[in-house]
C-alpha positions in Angstrom: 37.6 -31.6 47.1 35.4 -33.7 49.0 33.0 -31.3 51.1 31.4 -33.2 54.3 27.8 -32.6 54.6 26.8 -34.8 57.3 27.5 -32.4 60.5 26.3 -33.9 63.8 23.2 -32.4 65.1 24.7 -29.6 67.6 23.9 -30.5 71.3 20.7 -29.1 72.8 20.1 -28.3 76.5 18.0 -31.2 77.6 17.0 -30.5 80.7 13.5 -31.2 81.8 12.0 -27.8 81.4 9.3 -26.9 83.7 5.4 -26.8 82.7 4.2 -23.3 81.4 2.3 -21.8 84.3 -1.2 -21.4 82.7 -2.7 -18.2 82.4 -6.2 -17.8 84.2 -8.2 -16.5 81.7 -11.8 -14.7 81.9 -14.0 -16.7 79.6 -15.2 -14.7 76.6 -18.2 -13.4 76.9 -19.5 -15.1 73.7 -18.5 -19.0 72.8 -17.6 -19.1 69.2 -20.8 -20.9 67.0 -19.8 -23.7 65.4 -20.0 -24.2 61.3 -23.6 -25.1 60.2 -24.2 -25.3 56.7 -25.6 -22.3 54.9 -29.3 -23.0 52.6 -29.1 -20.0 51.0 -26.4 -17.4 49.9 -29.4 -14.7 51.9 -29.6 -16.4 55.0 -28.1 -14.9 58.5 -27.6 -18.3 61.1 -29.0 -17.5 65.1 -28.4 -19.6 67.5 -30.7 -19.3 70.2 -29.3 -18.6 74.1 -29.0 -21.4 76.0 -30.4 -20.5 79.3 -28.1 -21.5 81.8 -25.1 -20.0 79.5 -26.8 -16.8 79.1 -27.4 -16.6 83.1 -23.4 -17.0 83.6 -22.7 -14.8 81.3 -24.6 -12.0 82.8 -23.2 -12.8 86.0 -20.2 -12.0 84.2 -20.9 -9.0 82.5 -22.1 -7.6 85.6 -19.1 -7.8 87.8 -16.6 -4.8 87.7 -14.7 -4.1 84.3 -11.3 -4.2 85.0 -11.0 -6.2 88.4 -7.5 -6.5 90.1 -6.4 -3.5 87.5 -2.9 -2.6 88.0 -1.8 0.8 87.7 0.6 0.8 85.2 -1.1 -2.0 83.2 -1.9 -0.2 79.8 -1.9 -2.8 77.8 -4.6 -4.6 79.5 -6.5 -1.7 78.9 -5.5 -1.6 75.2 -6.7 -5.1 75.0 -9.8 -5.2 76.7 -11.3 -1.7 76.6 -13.2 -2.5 73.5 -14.2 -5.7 73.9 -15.8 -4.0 77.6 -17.7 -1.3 75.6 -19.4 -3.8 73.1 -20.7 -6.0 75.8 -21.3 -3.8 78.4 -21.6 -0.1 76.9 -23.5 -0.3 74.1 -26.4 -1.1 75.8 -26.2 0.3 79.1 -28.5 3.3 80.3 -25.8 4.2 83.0 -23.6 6.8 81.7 -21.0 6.0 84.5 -21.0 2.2 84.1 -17.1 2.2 83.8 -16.6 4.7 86.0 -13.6 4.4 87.7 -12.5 6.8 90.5 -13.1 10.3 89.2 -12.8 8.7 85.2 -15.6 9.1 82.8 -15.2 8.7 79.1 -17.7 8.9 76.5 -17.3 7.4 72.7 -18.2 8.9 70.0 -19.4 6.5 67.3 -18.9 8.8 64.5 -20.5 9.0 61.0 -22.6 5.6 59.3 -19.1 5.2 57.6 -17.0 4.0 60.6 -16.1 0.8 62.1 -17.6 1.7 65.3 -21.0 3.1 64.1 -21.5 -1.0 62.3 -20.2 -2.2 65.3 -22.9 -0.6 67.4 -25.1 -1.4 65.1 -23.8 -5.1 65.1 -24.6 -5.4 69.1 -27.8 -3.8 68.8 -29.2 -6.2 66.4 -27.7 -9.3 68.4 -29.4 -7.8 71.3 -32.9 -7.4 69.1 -32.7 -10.9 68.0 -31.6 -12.6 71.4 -35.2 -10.5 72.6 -37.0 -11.5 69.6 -35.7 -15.0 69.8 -37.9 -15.7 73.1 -40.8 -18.1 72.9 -43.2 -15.6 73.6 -41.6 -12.8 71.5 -41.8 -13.3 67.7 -43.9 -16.1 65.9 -41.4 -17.2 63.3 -38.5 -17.8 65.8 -40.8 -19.4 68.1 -41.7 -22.0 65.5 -38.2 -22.4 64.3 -37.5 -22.9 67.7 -38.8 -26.2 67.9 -37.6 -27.4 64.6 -33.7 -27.1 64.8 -30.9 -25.9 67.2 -29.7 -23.1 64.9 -32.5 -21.0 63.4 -32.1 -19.7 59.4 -33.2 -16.1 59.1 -33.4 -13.7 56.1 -31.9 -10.5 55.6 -35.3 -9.3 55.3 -36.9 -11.0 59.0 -33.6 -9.8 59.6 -34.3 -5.9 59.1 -38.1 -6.3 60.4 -37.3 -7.2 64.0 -33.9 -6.3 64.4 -31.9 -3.7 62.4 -35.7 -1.2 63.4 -35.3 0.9 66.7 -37.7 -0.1 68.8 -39.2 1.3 71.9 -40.4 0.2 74.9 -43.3 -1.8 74.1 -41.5 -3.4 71.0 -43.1 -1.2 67.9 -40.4 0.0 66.2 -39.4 3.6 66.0 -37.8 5.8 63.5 -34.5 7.4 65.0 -31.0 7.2 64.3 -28.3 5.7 66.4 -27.4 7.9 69.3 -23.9 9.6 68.7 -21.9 8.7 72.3 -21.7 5.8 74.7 -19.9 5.4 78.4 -16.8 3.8 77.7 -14.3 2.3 79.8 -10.8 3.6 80.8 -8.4 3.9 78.3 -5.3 4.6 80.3 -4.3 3.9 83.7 -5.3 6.1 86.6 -2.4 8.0 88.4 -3.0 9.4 91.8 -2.4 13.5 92.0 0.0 14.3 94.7 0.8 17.4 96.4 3.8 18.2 97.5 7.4 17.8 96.4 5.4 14.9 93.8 2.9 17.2 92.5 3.6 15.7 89.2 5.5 12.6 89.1 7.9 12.0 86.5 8.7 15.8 85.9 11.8 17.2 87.1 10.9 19.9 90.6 12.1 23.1 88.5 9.5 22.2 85.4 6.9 21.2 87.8 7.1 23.8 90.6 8.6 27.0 88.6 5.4 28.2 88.2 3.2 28.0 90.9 6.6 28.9 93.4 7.6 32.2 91.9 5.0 34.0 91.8 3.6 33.4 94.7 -0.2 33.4 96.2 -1.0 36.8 95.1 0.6 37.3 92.0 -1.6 33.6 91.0 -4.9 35.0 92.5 -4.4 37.8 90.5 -3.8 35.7 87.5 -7.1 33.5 87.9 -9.1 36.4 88.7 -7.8 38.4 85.7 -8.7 35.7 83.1 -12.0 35.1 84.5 -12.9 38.9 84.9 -11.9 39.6 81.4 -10.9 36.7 78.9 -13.8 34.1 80.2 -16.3 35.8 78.7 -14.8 36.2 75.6 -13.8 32.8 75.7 -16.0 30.8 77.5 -14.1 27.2 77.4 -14.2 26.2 80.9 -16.1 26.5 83.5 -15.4 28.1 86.8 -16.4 25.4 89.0 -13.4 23.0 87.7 -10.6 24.7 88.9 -12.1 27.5 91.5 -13.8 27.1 94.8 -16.9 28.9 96.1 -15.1 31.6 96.8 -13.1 32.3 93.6 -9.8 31.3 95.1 -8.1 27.7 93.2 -8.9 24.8 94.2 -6.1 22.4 95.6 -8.1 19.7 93.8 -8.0 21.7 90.2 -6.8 19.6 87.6 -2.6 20.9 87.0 -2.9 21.1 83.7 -6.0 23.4 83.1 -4.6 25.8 86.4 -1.3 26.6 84.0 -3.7 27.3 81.1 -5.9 29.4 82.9 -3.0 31.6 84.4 -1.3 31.5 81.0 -4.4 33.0 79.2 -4.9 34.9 82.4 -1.1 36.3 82.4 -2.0 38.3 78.9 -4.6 41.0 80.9 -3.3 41.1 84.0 -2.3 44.6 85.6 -0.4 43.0 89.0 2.9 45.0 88.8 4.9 41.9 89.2 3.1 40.7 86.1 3.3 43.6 84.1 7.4 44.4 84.6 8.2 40.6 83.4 4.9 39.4 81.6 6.9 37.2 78.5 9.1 36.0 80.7 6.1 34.6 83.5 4.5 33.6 80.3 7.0 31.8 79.0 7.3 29.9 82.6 4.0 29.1 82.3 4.1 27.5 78.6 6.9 25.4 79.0 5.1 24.0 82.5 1.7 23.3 80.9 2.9 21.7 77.6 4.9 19.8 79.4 2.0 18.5 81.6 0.1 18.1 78.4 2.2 16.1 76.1 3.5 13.9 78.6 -0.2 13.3 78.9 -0.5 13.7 83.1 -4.2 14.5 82.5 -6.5 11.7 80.9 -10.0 13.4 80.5 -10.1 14.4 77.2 -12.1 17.3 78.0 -9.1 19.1 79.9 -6.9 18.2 76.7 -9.1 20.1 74.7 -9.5 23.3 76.9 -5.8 23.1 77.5 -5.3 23.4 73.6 -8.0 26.3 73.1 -6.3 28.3 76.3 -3.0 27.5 74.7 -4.2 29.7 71.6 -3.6 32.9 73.9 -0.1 32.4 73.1 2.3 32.2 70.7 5.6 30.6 72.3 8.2 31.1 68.9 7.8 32.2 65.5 7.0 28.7 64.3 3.0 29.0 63.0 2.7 25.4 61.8 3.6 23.1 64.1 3.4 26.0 67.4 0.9 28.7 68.2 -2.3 29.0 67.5 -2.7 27.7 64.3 -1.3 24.1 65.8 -3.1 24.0 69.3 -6.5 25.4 67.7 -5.7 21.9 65.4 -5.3 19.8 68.2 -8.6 21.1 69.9 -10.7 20.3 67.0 -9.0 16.8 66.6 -10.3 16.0 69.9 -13.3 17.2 69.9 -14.5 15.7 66.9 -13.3 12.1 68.4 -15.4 12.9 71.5 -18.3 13.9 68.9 -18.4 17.3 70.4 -19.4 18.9 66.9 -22.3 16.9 67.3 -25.7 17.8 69.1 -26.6 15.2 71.7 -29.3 16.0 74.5 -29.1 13.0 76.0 -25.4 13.7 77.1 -24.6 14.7 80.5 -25.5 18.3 81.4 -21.3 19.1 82.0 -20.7 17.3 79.1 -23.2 18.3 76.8 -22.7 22.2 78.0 -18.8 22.1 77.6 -18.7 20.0 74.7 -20.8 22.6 72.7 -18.9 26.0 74.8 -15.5 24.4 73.7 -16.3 23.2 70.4 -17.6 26.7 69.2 -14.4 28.7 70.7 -12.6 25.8 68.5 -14.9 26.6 65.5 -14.5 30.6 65.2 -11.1 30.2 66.4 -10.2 28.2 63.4 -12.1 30.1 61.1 -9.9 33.1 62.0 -7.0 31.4 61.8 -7.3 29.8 58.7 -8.5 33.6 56.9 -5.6 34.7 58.1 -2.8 31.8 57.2 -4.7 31.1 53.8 -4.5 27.2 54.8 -7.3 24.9 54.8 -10.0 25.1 57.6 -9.8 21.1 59.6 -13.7 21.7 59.9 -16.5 22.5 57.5 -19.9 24.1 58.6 -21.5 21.0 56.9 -19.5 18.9 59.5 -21.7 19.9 62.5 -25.1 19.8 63.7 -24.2 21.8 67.0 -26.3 24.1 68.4 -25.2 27.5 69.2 -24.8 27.7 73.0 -28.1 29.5 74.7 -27.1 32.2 76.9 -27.8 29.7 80.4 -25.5 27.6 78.9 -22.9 30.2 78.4 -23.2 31.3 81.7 -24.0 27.2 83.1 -21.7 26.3 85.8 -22.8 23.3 87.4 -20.7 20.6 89.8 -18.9 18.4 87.3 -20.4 15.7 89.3 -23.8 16.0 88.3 -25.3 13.3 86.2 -28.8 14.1 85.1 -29.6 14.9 81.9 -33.0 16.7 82.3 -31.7 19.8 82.7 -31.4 19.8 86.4 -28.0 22.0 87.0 -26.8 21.8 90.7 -26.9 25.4 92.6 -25.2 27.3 95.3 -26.4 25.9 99.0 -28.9 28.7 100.3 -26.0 29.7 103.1 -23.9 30.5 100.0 -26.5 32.5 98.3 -26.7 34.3 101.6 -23.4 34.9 101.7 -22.9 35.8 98.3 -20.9 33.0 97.0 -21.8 30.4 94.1 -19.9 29.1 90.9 -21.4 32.7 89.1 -19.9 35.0 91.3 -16.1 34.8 90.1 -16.1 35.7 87.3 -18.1 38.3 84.4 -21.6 37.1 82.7 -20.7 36.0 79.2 -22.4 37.6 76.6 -24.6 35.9 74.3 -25.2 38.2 71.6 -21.7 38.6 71.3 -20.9 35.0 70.7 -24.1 34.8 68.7 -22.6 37.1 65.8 -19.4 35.7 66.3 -20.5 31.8 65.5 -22.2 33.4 62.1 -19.3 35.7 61.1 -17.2 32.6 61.5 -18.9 30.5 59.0 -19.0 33.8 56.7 -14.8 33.3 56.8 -15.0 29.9 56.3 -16.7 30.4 53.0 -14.7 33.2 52.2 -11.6 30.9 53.0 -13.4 28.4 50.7 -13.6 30.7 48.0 -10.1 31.7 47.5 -9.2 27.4 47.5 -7.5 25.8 44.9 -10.4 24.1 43.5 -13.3 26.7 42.6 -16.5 27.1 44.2 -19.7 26.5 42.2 -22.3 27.5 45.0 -19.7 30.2 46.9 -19.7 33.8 45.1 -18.2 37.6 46.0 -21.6 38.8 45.6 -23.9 36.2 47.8 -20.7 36.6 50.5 -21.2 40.1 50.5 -24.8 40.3 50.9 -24.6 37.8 54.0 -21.9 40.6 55.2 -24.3 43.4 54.7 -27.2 41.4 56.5 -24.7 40.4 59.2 -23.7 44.1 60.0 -27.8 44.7 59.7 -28.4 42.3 62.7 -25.2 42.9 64.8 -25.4 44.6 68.1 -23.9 48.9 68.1 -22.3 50.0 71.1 -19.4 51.4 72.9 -18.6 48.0 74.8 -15.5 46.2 74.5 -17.5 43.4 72.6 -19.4 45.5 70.1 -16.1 46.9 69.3 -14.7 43.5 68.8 -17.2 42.5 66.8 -17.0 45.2 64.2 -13.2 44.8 64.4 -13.5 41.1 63.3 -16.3 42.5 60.8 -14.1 44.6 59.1 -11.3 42.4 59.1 -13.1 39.6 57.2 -14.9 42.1 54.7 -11.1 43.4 53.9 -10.3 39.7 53.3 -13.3 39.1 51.0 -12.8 42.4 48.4 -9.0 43.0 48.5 -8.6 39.9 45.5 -11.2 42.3 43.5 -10.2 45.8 43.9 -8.4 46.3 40.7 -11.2 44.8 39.1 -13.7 47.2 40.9 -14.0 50.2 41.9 -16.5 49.5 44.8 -13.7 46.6 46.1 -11.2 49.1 46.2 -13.8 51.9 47.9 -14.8 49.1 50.5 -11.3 47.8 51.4 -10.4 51.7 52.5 -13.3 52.1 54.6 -12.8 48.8 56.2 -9.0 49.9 56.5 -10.0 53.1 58.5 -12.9 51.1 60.7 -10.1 48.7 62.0 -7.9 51.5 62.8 -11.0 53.4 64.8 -11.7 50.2 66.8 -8.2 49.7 67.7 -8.6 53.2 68.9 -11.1 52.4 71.0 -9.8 49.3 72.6 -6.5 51.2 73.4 -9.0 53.9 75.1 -10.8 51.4 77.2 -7.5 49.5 78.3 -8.4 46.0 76.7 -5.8 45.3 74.5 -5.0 42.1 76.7 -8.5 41.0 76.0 -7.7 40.7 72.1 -6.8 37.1 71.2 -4.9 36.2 68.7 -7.0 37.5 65.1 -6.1 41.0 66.7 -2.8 41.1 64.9 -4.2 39.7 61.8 -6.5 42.4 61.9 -3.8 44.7 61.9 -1.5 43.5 59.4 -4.4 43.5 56.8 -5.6 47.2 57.4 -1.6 48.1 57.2 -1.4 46.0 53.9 -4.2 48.2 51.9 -2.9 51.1 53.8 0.4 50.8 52.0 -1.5 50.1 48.4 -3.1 53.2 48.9 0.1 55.3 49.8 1.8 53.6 46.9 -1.5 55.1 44.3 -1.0 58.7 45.7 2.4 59.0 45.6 2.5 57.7 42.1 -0.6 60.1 40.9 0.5 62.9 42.9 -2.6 62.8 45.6 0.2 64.1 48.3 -2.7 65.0 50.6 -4.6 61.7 50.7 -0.9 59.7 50.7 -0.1 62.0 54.3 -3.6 61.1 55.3 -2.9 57.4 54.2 0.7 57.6 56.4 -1.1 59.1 59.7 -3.3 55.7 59.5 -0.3 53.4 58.7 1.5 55.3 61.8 -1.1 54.6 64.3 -1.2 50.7 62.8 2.2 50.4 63.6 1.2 52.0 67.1 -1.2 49.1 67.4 1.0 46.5 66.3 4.3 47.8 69.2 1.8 47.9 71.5 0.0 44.4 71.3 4.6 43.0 71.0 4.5 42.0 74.9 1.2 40.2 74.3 1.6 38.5 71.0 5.7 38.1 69.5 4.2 38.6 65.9 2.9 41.6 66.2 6.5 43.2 66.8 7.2 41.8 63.3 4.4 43.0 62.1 5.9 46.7 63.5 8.9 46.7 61.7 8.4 46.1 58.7 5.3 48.3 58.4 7.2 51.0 60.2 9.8 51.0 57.8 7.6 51.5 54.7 6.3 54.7 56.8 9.5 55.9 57.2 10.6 55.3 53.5 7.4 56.5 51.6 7.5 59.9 54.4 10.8 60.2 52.9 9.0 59.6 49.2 6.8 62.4 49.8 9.3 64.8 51.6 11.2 65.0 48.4 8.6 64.8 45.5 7.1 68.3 47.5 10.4 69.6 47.4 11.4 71.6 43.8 14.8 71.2 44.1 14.1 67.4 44.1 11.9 66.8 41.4 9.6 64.6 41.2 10.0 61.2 42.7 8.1 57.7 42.8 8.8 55.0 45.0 11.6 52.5 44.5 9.8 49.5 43.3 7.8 51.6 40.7 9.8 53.2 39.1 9.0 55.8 35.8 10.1 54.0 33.2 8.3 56.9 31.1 11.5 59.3 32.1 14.3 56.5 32.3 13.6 56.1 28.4 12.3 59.6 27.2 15.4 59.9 24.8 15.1 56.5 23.6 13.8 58.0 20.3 17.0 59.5 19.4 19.9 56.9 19.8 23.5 59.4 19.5 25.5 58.8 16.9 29.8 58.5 16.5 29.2 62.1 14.8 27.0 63.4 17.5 29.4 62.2 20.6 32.5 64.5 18.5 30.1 67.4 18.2 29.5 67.2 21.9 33.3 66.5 22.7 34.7 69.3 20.5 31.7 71.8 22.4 32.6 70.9 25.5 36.2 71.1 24.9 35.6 75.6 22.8 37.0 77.8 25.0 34.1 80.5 26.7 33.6 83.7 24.7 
């Protein structure tokens, strides 16, 4: 069969096609340096700046950085952002050099380790060298100068005049990078609307349900309940960014941080409207602000992270990995630690050096907690962070996010407000510092603890050196009958019951401590119930709970099985004012109702254990899941025989005398 393999080349469209429009392209900053031979394998090439070039191109680098910037144009962002940062950025002493609008970003360069820290590092030193290269500047470069267009320099000149810091008058200085640098947009702006397009893009029911049925009042009473009582507690915002003067919202507030607030805020407040219907309005108010938050409406970074950390005060399913607080105390620390807000930086901005550290340390204990409690790893170690422990100004700072300086100079109340009694401070309760001074080191007592009980041992973590950092942390701890002083010993106890209960069957002293811890948490629940702050509990409240119900059941178990009847009815009035606890904190926090019914039936079931082993005609009883082998096989010694089952057959079967 003959195959044919010479097809005619199929037809083409061959029409005159008209020229490619060309693309007006800004010239790179930089022109690429053409290929000189290297002399040696330790030699760095420089080509010094052509005058005129370097004029044009700081006329370039001067003008705005994104002009004619569409709206929706993200990918010119994408593409340009850090190109922007490296030639304008990194060497900038204007924090708000990109600023567009009301957008400010900072970068965090991260550890020596990352691709951004070398590429600092990279622009300083071409900076250094383009200084160094002047004819007046640096001897060597000044006679190379005159020798040969491109200029051969060693690694080592290389590290004398321009890998050094250097200050002012050109003497180098011994200092580290600095940790954050203005950087320019990295999504488009969208303009907030009020109205029927409050927020674009969500349907009216997701994006109105929440701020239309309650009403003015019942929302007021929202705000002012989270700020009265959770704020200072949980100090991760600051008044001034969604309040006015006058403690009533402002219609400027970002949308995202007002649903958080009156989510957290929804948890302690006593409005009756609130209070007949508080998981449904909570509920409301979840599904509208994660729905403004992961269809990312709000771009600063900041708000993300406070959204997260307010998003802890509520646990929206039973899912605890990828849902409650576990996942949005996870999403907090991820931002932060990209904006470098686990790091110290004085040179920041005072609003964002004051909120960085405020939020990252609700982020840090808040993880600490949460991790005790799941057993999972901590995202964060203390080693991680060089952040300083918020002073109590700062805890109770609440300066214009508009301010700028970084000297310390916080904006105040106009002297018309002071007269009239307004200002940023008056909204809300002073924050305590003592309280989240002790709460910072109890958290990094957890983590260890958290670190002890890994997978991989612990050389340099112990029981014993935990325990004496326990017993010098109670030593130094504030006493008092104050809602925080209560919390404090509540979390106290909590982690110290974390820390022995893996050792009390090996001691004695474990098992003595883990009671007395048991009965403390049970006496500060007491209290909180008596001062009407339950609401003000977050999340670690019901972790608090289920532990102290855990080793009260051990110990019910021990005297029911060695007859103490009086210490197991002792043990069973504790476990029934746990379980109390636990039905109370149900409209607050869905676990806890969990937590309720299955501790309230192993009350019910071990009352019913020692109801019958005090009753004769009962005998003596153990409970189900121990039970005495001892009597099941007391005859075992004996096995009956074919002769000894007749013997009892032919008995049973004589008639009575």
């Amino acid at each position: 069969m003959c195959v044919q393999t010479d097809w005619p080349a199929p037809a083409r469209h061959r029409e005159k096609l008209a020229p490619r429009p060309e693309v007006a392209r800004p010239r790179p900053p930089l022109e690429p340096r053409r290929s000189f031979p290297r002399q040696a394998d330790d030699m760095l090439y420089f080509e010094p700046p052509n005058p005129s070039v370097e004029q044009e191109q700081d006329q370039v680098e001067d003008t705005p950085s994104t002009p004619g910037l569409q709206a929706d144009d993200s990918n010119f962002l994408a593409r340009t952002a850090l190109s922007q940062f490296y030639h304008n950025g990194i060497e900038s002493s204007d924090w708000h050099i990109f600023q567009v609008a009301d957008d400010f970003r900072l970068a965090y360069i991260g550890a020596p380790v990352s691709n951004l820290s070398h590429l600092v590092q990279l622009r300083c030193s071409h900076l250094r060298l383009r200084q160094a290269s002047r004819p007046t500047q640096h001897t060597l470069v000044q006679e190379a100068l005159g020798r040969a267009p491109y200029v051969a320099f060693s690694f080592k000149d290389l590290y004398q005049f321009a890998a050094s810091p250097t200050d002012s008058q050109g003497q180098n200085i011994d200092s580290p990078l600095p940790l954050h640098f203005p950087y320019p947009q990295i999504r488009p702006l969208e303009a907030r609307h009020t109205g029927d397009q409050a927020h674009p893009g969500i349907p009216r029911d997701l994006s109105t349900d929440a701020l239309t049925f309650l009403g003015e009042e019942v929302r007021e009473s929202l705000v002012k309940a989270y700020f009265d009582s959770i704020h200072p507690s949980f100090p991760a915002i600051a008044p001034s960014m969604i309040l006015q003067n006058d403690g009533k919202l402002s219609s400027t507030a970002p949308p995202l941080l007002v649903h958080a607030v009156l989510l957290a805020g929804a948890n302690v407040c006593s409005h009756p409207q609130v209070v007949r219907a508080r998981p449904s309005i909570k509920a409301a108010l979840f599904r509208t602000a994660g729905m403004l938050f992961h269809r990312r409406s709000e771009k600063d970074r900041l708000h993300l992270t406070q959204a997260a950390l307010l998003f802890t005060w509520h646990i929206n399913d039973g899912d605890t990995v990828a849902g409650g607080p576990w996942y949005w105390i996870g999403v907090a620390l991820r931002i932060s630690c990209g904006q470098g807000a686990h790091r110290l930086n004085p040179l920041l901005p005072d609003f964002e050096r004051i909120m960085y550290k405020r939020s990252w340390w609700c982020a840090f204990v808040s993880e600490a907690f949460s991790a005790l409690e799941t057993g999972r790893p901590c995202a964060v170690r203390p080693p991680d962070t060089d952040q300083s422990v918020p002073t109590e100004e700062e805890l109770n700072w609440d300066g214009k996010q508009t301010s700028v300086t970084t000297a310390g100079g916080q904006e105040s109340a106009t002297a018309e407000e002071q007269s009239l009694g307004l200002g940023p401070r008056t909204v809300c309760s002073q924050v305590p510092y003592l309280y989240h001074k002790h709460l910072i080191s109890l958290a990094k007592i957890a983590m260890d603890i958290s670190a002890l009980n890994a997978p991989a041992e612990s050389t340099s973590i112990t029981m014993a050196s935990l325990d004496a950092r326990l017993a010098k942390w109670s030593l130094g701890a504030t006493s008092g009958g104050d809602f925080f002083s209560i919390s404090l010993r509540l979390y106290f106890h909590m982690v110290v019951l974390n820390l022995h209960r893996n050792y009390r069957r090996e001691s004695s002293d474990s098992q003595s401590t883990c009671s007395a811890a048991a009965e403390s948490i049970i006496t500060a629940m007491d209290r909180i119930i008596d001062l009407d702050s339950l609401g003000r509990c977050h999340f670690p409240v019901v972790s608090a709970i289920t532990a102290a119900a855990i080793q009260l059941v051990h110990e019910i178990r021990s005297a029911i099985a060695t007859g103490a009847y009086v210490v197991g009815l002792n043990r069973l009035g504790l476990l029934q004012r746990a379980t109390k606890f636990a039905k109370c904190l149900a409209p607050l926090w869905p676990t806890a109702e969990a937590v309720h019914n299955v501790f309230e039936g192993l009350r019910r079931e071990y009352e019913d254990q020692v109801a019958k082993s005090l009753d004769p005609t009962h005998g003596t009883s153990v409970p189900y899941d121990e039970p005495d082998w001892a009597s099941l096989f007391a005859a075992a010694d004996h096995i009956p025989t074919s002769e000894d089952w007749l013997e009892w057959t032919l008995e049973d079967r004589a008639p009575s005398q």
